[in-house]
N, C-alpha and C positions, 0 to 999 in steps of 0.2 A: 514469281516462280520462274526458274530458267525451262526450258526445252525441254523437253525429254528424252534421255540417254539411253544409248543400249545400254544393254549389261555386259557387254564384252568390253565396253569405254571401262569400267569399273576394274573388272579383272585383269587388266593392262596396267595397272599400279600398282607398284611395289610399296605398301601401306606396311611397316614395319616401328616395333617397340624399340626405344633405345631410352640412355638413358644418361643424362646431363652431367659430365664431368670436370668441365671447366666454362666460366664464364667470365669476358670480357666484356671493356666497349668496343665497338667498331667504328671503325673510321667511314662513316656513312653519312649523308645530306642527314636524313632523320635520325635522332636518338634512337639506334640498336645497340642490342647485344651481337656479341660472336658467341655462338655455343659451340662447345666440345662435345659431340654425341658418342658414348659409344653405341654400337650395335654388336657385339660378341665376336668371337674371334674370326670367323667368315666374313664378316663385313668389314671388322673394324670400325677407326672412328673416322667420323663427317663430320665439316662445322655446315652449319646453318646461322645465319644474320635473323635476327627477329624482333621483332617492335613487345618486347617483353620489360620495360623498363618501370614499369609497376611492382616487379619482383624486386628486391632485393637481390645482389647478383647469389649470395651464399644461402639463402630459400630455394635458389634454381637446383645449386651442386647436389647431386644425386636424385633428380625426380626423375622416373620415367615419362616420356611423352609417346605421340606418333609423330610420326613425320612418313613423307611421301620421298620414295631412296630413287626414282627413275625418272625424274621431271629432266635430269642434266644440273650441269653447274650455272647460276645466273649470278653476272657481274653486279656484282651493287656497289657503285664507288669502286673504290681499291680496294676493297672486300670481294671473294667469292664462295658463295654460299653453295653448297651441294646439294643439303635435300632443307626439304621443307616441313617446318616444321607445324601442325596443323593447332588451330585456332579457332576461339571464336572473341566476341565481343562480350564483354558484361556490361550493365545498365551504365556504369559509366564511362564507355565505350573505349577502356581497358582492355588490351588483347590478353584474354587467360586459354595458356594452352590445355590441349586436351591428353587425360592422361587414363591409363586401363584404373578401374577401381581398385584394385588390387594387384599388387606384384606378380608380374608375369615375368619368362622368361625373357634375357635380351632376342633382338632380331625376328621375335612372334610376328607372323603376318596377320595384318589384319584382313576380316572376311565380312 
């Protein structure tokens, strides 16, 4: 278990819905994708690079996920990914991202 965090470390993230428009590979050391996020017309879209290559890239096109919109942009290779897109592991230690149960609006923050 990591440290214990305030709670203002939390609300310092901009934890926002979008949702999967186009999907590429990335030109990156490990097999990623390049996503196409959108987030609604305020935000617009962001790509994110993601270790998501247990999808299918046309399973990805239109799923909502979350992703983290304030971390900055981080170089990966000649790739640059903007926000993050959040994740966990499955027992075959496949990255399945995380997504609202239900269709929610684009750009919903999360709380």
């Amino acid at each position: 278990m990591k440290s214990m965090a305030l709670f203002s470390n939390f609300e310092a993230l901009d934890i926002r819905i979008g949702k999967i428009v186009n999907v590429e590979d990335a030109q990156t050391k490990k097999p990623t994708y390049r996503l196409t996020i959108n987030f609604g017309p305020e935000i617009g879209m962001k790509v994110s690079c993601g270790a998501y290559r247990n999808y299918p890239k046309e399973e990805l096109i239109g799923k909502q996920i979350v992703a983290v919109l304030n971390f900055g942009t981080k170089q990966m290779g000649p790739e640059k990914s903007e926000v993050l897109v959040l994740g966990v592991k499955n027992m075959e230690g496949e990255t399945i991202y995380l997504t609202p149960q239900s269709e929610v609006p684009l750009a919903n923050e999360v709380f």
